[in-house]
MIFI-321142 format. One record per atom (N, C-alpha, C): residue number from 1; atom name; residue in three letters; z, x, y. Coordinates in nm, 3 decimals. Layout:
REM residues N
num_atomo_residuo_w_u_v
NUM_CA_ALA_Z_X_Y
...
END
This chain:
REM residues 194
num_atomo_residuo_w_u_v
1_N_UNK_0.000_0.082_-0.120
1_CA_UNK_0.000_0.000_0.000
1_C_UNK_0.000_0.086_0.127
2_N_UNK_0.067_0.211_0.103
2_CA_UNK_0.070_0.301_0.209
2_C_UNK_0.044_0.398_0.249
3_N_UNK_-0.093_0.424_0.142
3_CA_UNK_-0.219_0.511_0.120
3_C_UNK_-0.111_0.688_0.061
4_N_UNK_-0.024_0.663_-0.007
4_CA_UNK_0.029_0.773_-0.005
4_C_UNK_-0.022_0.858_-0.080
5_N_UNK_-0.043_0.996_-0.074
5_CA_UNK_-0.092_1.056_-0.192
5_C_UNK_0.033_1.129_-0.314
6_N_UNK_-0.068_1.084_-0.381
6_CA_UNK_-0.004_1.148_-0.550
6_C_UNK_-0.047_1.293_-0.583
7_N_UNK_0.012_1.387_-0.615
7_CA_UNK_-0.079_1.516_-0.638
7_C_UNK_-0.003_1.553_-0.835
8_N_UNK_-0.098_1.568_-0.919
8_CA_UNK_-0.056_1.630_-1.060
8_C_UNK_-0.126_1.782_-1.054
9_N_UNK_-0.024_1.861_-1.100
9_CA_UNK_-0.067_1.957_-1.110
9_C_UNK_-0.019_1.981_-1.302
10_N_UNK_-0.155_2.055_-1.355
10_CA_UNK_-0.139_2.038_-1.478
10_C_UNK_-0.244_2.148_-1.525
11_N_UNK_-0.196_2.226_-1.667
11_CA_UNK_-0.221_2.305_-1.734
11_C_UNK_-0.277_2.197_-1.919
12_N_UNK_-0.274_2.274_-2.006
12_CA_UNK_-0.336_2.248_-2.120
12_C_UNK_-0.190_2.170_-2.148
13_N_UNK_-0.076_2.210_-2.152
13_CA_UNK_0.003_2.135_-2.219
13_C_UNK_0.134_2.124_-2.115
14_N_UNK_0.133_2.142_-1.999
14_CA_UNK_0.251_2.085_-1.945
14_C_UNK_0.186_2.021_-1.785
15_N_UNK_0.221_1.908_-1.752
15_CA_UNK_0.195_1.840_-1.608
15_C_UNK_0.323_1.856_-1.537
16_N_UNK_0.309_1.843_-1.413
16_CA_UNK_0.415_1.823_-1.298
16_C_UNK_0.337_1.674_-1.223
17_N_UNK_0.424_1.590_-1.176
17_CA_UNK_0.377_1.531_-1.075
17_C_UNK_0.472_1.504_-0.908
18_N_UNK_0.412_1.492_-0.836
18_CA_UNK_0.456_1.489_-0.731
18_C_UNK_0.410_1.387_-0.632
19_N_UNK_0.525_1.332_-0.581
19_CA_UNK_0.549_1.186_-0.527
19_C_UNK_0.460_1.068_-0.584
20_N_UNK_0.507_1.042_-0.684
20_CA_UNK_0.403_0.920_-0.764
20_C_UNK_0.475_0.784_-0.714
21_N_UNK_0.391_0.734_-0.582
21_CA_UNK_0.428_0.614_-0.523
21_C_UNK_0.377_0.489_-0.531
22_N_UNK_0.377_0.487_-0.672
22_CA_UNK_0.347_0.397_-0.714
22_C_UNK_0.211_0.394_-0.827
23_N_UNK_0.108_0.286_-0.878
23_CA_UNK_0.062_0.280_-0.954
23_C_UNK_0.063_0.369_-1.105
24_N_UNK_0.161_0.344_-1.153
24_CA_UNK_0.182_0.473_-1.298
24_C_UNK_0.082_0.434_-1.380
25_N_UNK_-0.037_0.365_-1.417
25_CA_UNK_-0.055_0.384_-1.499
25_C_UNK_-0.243_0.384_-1.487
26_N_UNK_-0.237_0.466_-1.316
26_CA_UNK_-0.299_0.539_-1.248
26_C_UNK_-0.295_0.686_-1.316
27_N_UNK_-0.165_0.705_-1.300
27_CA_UNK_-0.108_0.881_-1.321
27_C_UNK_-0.101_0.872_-1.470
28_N_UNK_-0.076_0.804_-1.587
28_CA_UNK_-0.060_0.820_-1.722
28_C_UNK_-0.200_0.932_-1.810
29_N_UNK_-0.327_0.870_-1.758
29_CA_UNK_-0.473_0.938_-1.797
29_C_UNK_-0.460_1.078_-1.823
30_N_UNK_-0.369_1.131_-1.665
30_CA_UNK_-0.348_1.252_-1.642
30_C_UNK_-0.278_1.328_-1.693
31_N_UNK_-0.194_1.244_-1.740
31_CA_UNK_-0.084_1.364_-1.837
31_C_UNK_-0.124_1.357_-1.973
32_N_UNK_-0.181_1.226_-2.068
32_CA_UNK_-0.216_1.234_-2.172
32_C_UNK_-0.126_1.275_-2.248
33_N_UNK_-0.146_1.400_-2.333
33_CA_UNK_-0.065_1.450_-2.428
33_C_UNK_0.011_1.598_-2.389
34_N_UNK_0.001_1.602_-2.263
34_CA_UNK_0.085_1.742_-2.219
34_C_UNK_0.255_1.674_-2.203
35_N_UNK_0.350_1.748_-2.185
35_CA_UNK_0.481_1.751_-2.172
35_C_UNK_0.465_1.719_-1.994
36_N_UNK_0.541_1.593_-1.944
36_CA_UNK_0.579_1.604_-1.801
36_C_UNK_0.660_1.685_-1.790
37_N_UNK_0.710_1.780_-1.746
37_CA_UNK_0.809_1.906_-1.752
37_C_UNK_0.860_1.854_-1.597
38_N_UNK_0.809_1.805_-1.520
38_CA_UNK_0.873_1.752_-1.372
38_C_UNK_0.826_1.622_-1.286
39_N_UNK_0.890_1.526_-1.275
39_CA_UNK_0.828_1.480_-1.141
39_C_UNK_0.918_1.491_-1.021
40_N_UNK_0.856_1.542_-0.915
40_CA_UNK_0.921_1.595_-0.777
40_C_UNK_0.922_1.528_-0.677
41_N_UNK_1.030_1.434_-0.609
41_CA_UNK_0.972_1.373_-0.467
41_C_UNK_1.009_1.483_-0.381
42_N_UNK_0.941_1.485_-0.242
42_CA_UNK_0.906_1.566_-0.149
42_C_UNK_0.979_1.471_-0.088
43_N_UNK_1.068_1.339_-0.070
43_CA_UNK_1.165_1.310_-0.010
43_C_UNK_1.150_1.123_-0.064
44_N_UNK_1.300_1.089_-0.016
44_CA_UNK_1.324_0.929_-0.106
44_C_UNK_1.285_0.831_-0.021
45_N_UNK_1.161_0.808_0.049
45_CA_UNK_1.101_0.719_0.079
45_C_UNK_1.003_0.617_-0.057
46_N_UNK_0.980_0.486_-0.050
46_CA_UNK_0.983_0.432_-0.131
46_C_UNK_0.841_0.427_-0.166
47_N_UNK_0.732_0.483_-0.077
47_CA_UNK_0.594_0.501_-0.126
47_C_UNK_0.563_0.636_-0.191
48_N_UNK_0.646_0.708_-0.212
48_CA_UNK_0.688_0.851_-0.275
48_C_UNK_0.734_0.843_-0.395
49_N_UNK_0.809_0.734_-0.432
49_CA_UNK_0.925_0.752_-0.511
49_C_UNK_0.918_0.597_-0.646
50_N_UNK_0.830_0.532_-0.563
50_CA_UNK_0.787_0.395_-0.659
50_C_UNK_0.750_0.402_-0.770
51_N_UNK_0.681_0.511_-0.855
51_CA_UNK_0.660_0.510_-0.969
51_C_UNK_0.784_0.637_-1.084
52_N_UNK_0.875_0.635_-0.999
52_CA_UNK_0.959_0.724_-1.102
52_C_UNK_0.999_0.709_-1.177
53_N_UNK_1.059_0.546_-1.181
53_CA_UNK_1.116_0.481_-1.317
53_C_UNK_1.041_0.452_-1.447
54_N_UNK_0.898_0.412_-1.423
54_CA_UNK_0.833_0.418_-1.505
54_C_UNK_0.792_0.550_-1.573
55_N_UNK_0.800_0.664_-1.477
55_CA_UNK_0.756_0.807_-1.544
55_C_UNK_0.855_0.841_-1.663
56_N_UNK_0.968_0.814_-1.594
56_CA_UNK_1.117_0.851_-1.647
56_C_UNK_1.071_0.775_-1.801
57_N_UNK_1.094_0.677_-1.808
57_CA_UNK_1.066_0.581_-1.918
57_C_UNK_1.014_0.596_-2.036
58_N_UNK_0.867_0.657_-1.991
58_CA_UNK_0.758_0.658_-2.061
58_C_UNK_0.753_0.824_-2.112
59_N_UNK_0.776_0.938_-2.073
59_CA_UNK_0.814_1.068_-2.053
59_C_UNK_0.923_1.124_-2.088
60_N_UNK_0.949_1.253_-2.149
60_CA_UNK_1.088_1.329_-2.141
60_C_UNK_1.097_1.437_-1.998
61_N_UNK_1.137_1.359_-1.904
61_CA_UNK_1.089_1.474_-1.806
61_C_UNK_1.244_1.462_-1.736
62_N_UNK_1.209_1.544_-1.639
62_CA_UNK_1.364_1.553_-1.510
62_C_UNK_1.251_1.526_-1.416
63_N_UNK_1.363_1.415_-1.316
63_CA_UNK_1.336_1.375_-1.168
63_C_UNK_1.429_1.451_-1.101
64_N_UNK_1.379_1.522_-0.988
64_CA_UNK_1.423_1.645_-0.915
64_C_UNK_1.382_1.570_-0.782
65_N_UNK_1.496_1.572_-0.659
65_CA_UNK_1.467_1.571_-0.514
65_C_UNK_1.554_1.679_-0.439
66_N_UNK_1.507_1.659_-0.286
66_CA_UNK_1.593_1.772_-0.239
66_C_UNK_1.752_1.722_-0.233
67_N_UNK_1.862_1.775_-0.241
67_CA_UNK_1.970_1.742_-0.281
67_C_UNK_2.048_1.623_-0.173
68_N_UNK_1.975_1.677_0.008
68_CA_UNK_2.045_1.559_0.127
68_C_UNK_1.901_1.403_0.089
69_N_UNK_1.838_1.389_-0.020
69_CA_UNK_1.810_1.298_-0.010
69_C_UNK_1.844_1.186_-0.172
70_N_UNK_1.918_1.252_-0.189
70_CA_UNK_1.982_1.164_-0.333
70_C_UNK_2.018_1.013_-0.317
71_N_UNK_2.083_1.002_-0.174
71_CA_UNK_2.110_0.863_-0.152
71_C_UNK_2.001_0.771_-0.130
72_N_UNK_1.870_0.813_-0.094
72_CA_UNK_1.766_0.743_-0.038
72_C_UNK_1.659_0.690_-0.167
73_N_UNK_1.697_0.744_-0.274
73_CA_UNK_1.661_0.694_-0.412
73_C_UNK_1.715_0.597_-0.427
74_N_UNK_1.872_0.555_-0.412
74_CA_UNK_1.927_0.469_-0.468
74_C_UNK_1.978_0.335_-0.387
75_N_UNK_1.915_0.351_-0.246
75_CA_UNK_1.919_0.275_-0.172
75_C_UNK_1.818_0.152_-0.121
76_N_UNK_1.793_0.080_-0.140
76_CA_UNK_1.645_0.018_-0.057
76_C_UNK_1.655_-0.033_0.065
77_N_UNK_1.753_0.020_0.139
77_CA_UNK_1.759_-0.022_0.254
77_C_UNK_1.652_0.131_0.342
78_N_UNK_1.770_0.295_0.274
78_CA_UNK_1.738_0.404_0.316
78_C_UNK_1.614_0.400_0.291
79_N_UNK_1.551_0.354_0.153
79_CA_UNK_1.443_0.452_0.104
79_C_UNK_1.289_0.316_0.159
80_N_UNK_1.320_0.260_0.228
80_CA_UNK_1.270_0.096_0.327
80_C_UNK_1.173_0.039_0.184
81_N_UNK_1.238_0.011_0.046
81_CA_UNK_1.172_-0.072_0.000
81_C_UNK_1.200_-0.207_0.029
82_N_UNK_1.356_-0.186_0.116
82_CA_UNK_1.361_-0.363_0.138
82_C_UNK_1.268_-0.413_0.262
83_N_UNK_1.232_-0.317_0.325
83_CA_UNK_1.147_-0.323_0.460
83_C_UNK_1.027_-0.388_0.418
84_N_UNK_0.936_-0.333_0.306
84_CA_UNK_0.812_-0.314_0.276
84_C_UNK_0.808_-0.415_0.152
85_N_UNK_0.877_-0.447_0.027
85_CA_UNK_0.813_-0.494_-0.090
85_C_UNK_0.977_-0.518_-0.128
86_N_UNK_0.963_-0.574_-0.231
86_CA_UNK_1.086_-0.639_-0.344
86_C_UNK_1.178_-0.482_-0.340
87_N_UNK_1.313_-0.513_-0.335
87_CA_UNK_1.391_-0.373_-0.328
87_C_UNK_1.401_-0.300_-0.415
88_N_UNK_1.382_-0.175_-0.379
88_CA_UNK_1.362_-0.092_-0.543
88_C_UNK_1.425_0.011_-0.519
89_N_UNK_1.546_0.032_-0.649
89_CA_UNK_1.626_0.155_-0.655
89_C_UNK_1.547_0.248_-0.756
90_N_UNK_1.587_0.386_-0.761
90_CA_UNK_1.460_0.447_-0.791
90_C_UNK_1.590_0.500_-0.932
91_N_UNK_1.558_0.530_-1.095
91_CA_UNK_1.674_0.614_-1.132
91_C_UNK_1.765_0.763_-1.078
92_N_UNK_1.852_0.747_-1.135
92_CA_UNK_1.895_0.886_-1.061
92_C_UNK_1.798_0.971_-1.061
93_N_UNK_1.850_1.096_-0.990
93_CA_UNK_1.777_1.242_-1.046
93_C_UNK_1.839_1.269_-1.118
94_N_UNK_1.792_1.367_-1.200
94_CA_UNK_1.835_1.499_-1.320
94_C_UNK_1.884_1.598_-1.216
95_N_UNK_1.793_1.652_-1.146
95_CA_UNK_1.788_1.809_-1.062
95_C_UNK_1.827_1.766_-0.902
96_N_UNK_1.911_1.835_-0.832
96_CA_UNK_1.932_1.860_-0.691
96_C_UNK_1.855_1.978_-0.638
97_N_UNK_1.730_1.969_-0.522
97_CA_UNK_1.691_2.084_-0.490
97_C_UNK_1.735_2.144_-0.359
98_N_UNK_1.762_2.232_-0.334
98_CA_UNK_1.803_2.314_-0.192
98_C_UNK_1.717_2.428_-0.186
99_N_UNK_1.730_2.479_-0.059
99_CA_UNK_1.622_2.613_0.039
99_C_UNK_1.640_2.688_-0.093
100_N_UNK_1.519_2.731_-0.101
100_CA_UNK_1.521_2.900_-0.201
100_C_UNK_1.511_2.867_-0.338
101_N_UNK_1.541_2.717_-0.342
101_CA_UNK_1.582_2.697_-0.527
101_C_UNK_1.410_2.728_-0.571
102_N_UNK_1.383_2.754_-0.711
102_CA_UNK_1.229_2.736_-0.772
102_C_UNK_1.274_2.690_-0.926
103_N_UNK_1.141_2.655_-0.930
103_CA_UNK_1.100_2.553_-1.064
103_C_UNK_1.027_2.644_-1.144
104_N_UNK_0.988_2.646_-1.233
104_CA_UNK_0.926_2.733_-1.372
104_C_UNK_0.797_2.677_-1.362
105_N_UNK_0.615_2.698_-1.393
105_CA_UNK_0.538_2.620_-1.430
105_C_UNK_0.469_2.701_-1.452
106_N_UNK_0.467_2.701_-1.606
106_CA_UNK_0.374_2.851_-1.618
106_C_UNK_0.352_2.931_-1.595
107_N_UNK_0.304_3.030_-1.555
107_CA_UNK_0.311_3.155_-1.503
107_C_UNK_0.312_3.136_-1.334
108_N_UNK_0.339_3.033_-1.311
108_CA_UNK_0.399_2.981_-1.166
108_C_UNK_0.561_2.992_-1.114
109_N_UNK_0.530_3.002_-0.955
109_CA_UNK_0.673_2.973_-0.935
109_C_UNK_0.674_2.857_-0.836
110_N_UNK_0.750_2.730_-0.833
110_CA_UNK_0.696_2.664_-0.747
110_C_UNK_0.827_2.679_-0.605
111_N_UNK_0.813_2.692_-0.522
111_CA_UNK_0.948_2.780_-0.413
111_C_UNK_0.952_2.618_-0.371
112_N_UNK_1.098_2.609_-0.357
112_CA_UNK_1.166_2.483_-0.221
112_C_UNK_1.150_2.546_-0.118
113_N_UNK_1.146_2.476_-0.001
113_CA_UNK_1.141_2.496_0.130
113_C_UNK_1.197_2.332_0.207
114_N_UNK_1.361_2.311_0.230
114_CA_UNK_1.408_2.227_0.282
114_C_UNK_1.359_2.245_0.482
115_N_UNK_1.259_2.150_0.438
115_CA_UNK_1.217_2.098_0.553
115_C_UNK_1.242_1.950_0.639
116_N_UNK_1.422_1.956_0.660
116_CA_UNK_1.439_1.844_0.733
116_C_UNK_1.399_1.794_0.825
117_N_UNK_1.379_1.660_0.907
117_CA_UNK_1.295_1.575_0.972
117_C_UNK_1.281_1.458_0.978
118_N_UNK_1.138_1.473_0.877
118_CA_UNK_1.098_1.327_0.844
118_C_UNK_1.243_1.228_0.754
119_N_UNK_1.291_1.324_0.701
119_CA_UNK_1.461_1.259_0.615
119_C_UNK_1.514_1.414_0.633
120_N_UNK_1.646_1.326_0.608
120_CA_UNK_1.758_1.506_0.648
120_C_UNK_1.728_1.573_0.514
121_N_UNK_1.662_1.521_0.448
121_CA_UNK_1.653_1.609_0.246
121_C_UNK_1.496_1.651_0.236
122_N_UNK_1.429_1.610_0.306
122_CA_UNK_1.269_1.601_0.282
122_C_UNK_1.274_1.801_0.260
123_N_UNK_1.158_1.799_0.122
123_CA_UNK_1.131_1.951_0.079
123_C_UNK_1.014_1.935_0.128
124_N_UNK_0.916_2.073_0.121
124_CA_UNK_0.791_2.133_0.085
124_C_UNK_0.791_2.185_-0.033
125_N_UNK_0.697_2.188_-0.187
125_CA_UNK_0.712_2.292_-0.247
125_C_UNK_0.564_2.383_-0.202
126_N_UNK_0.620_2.510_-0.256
126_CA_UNK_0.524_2.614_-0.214
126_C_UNK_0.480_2.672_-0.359
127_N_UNK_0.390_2.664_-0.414
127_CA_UNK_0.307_2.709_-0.520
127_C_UNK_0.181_2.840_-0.504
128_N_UNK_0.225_2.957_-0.464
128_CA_UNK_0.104_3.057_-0.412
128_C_UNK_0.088_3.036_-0.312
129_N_UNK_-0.030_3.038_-0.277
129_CA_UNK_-0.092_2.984_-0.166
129_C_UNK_-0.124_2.875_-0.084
130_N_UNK_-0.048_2.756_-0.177
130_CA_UNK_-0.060_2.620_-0.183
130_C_UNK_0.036_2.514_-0.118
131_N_UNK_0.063_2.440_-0.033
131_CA_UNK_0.186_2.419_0.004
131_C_UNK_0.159_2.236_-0.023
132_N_UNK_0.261_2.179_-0.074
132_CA_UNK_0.250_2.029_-0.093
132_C_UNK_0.368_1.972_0.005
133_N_UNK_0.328_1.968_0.137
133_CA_UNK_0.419_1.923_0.251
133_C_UNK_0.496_1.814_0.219
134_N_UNK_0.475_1.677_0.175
134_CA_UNK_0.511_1.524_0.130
134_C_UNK_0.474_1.479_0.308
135_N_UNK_0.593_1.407_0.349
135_CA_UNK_0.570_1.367_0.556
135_C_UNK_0.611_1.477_0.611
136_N_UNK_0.655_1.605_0.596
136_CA_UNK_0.685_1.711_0.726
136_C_UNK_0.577_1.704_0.751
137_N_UNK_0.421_1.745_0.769
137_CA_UNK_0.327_1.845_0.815
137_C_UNK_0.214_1.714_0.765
138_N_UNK_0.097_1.655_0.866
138_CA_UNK_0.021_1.664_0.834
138_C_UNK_-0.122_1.707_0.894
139_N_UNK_-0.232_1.645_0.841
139_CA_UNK_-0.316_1.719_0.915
139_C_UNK_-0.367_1.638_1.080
140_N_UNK_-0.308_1.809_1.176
140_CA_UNK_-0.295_1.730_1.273
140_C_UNK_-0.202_1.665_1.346
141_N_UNK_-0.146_1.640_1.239
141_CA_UNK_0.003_1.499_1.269
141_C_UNK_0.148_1.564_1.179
142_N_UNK_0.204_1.479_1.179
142_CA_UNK_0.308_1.511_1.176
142_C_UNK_0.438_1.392_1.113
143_N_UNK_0.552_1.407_0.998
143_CA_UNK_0.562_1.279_0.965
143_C_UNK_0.651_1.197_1.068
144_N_UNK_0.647_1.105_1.033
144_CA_UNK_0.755_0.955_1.158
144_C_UNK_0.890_1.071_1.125
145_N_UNK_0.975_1.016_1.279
145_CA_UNK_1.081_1.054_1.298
145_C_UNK_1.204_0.976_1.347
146_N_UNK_1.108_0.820_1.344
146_CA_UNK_1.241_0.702_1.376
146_C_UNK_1.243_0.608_1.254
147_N_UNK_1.311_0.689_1.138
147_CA_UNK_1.288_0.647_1.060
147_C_UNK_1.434_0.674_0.992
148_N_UNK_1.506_0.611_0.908
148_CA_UNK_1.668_0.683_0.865
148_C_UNK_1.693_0.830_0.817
149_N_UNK_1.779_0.874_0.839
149_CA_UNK_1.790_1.013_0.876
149_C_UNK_1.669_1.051_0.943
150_N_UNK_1.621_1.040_1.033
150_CA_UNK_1.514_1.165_1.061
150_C_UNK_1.539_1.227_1.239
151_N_UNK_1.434_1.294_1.225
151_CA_UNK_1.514_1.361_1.330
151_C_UNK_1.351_1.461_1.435
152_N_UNK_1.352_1.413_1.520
152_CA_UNK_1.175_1.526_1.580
152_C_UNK_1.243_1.654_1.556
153_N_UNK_1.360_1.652_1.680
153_CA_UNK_1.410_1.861_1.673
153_C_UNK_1.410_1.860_1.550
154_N_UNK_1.482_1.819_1.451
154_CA_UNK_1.492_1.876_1.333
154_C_UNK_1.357_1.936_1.246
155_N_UNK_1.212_1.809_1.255
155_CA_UNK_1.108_1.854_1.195
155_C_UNK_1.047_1.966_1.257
156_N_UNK_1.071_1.964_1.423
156_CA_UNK_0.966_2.057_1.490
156_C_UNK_1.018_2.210_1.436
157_N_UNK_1.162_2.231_1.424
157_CA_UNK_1.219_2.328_1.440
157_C_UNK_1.213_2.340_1.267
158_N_UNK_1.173_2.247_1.149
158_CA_UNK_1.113_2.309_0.988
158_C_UNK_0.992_2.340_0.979
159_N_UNK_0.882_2.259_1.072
159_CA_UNK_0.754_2.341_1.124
159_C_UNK_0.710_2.485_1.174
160_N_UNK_0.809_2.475_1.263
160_CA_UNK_0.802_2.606_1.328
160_C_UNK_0.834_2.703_1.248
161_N_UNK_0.947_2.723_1.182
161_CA_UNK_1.013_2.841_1.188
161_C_UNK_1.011_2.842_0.987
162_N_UNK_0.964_2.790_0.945
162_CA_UNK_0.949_2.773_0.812
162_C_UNK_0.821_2.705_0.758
163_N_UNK_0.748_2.649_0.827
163_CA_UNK_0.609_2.613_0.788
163_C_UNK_0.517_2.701_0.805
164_N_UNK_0.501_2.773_0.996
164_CA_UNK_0.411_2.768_1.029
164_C_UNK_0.452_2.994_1.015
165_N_UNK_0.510_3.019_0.949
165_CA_UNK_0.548_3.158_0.930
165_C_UNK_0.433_3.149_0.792
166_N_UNK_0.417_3.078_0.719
166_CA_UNK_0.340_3.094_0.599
166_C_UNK_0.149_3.121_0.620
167_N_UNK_0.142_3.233_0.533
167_CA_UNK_0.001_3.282_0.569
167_C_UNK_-0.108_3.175_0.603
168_N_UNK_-0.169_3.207_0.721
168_CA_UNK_-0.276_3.136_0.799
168_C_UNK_-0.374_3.034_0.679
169_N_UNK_-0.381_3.075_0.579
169_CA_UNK_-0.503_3.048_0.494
169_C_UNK_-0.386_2.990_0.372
170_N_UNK_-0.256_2.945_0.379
170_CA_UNK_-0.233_2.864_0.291
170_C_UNK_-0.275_2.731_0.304
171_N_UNK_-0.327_2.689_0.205
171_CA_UNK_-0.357_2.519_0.224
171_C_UNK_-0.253_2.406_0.197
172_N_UNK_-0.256_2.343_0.274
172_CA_UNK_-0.178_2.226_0.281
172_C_UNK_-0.233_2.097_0.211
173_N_UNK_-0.142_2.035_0.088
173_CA_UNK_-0.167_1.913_0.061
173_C_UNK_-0.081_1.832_0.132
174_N_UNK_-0.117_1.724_0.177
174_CA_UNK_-0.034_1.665_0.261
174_C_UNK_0.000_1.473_0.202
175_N_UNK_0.105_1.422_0.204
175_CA_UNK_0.195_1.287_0.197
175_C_UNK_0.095_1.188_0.183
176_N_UNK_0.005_1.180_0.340
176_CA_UNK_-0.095_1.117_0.310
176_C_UNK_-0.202_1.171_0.446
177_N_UNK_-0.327_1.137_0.396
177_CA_UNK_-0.422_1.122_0.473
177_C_UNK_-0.539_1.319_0.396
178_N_UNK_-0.574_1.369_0.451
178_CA_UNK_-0.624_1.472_0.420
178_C_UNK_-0.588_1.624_0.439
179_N_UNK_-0.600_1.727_0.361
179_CA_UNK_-0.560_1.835_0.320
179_C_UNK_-0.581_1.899_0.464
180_N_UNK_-0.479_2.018_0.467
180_CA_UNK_-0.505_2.143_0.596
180_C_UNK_-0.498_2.277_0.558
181_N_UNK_-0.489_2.333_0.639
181_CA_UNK_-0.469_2.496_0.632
181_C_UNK_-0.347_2.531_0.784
182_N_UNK_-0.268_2.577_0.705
182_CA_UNK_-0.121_2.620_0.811
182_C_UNK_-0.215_2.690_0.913
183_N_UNK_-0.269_2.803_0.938
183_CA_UNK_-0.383_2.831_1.083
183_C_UNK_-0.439_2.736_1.157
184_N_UNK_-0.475_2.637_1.097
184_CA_UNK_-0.537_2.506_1.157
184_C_UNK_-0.427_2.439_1.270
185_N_UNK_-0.336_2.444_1.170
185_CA_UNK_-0.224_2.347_1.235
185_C_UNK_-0.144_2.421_1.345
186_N_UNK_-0.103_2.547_1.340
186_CA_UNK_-0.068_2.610_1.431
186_C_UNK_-0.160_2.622_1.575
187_N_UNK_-0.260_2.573_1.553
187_CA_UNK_-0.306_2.611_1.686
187_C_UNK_-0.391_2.432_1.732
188_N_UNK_-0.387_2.332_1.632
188_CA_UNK_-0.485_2.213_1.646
188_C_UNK_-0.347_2.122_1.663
189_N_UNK_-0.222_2.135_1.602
189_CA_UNK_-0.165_1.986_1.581
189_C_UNK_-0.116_2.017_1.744
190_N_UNK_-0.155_1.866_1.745
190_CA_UNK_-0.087_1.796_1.928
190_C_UNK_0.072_1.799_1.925
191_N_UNK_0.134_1.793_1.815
191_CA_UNK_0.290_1.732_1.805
191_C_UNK_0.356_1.894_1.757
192_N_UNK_0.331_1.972_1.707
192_CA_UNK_0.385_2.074_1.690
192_C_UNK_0.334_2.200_1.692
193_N_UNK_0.304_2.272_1.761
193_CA_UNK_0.189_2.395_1.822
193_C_UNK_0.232_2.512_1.842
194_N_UNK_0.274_2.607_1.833
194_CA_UNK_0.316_2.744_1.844
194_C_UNK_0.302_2.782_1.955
END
């Protein structure tokens, strides 16, 4: 409903997914017969976070968020499913993530980067060269900030000083709308600019 994007990242036998907001059985094709080894919200908003219960369900996996957004899973006031659609609590997490923590994925490392803001818990993970923002960063834009917990100083100042330090030519998948490159954004976005 809220054009959010879903991103799977996946090898021969293990998938990750990240913010599956909804339609699961959209995302099922994709994992097939590999092990979900993770699904990750990039923060507990409810177009992020709508298809977890079903992953959980259907999967042996761990649901992992950043650790200041645990309450916004289990809320539908925080996480505005009562705003938007029938209220939906999301299951717990398994995993709490904080700054610095990383995940295993094959010969991957996937890095946290607590980028508060858009929610006081909202992550980035960083995969190489690759960065999967969720609402901190998008292209151009930038996520809402009157929204529960959120905060502009707070995002401008996870942009700045923790986004936009990452090499010029990392690419950005972004929450929703279309992909960037951190160089782009440092010198194009209107809302947060170096």
């Amino acid at each position: 409903m809220l054009a959010a994007n879903c991103f799977i990242i996946r090898n021969e036998n293990e998938a990750i997914v990240i913010d599956p907001g909804g339609n699961a059985e959209v995302i099922y094709p994709y994992i097939e017969e590999r092990t979900l080894t993770y699904v990750i919200n990039t923060h507990g908003h409810y177009d992020h976070i709508a298809a977890n219960n079903d992953l959980k369900a259907r999967y042996d996996t761990k649901l992992v968020v950043g650790s200041l957004d645990h309450e916004l899973l289990l809320d539908p006031m925080l996480n505005l499913s009562a705003t938007f659609d029938a209220p939906f609590i999301s299951i717990a997490p398994d995993l709490l993530l904080s700054e610095g923590d990383t995940l295993q994925f094959d010969e991957s490392l996937l890095e946290v980067i607590h980028t508060p803001g858009h929610t006081k818990g909202s992550i980035c993970i960083k995969m190489g060269d690759t960065l999967f923002s969720g609402d901190t960063l998008f292209y151009h834009s930038i996520g809402r900030t009157d929204l529960p917990t959120g905060s502009y100083e707070e995002l401008e100042k996870s942009i700045k000083t923790k986004l936009y330090i990452l090499q010029d030519d990392t690419k950005v998948y972004t929450g929703h709308g279309e992909e960037t490159i951190i160089g782009e954004e440092k010198t194009l976005n209107e809302f947060v600019r170096l």
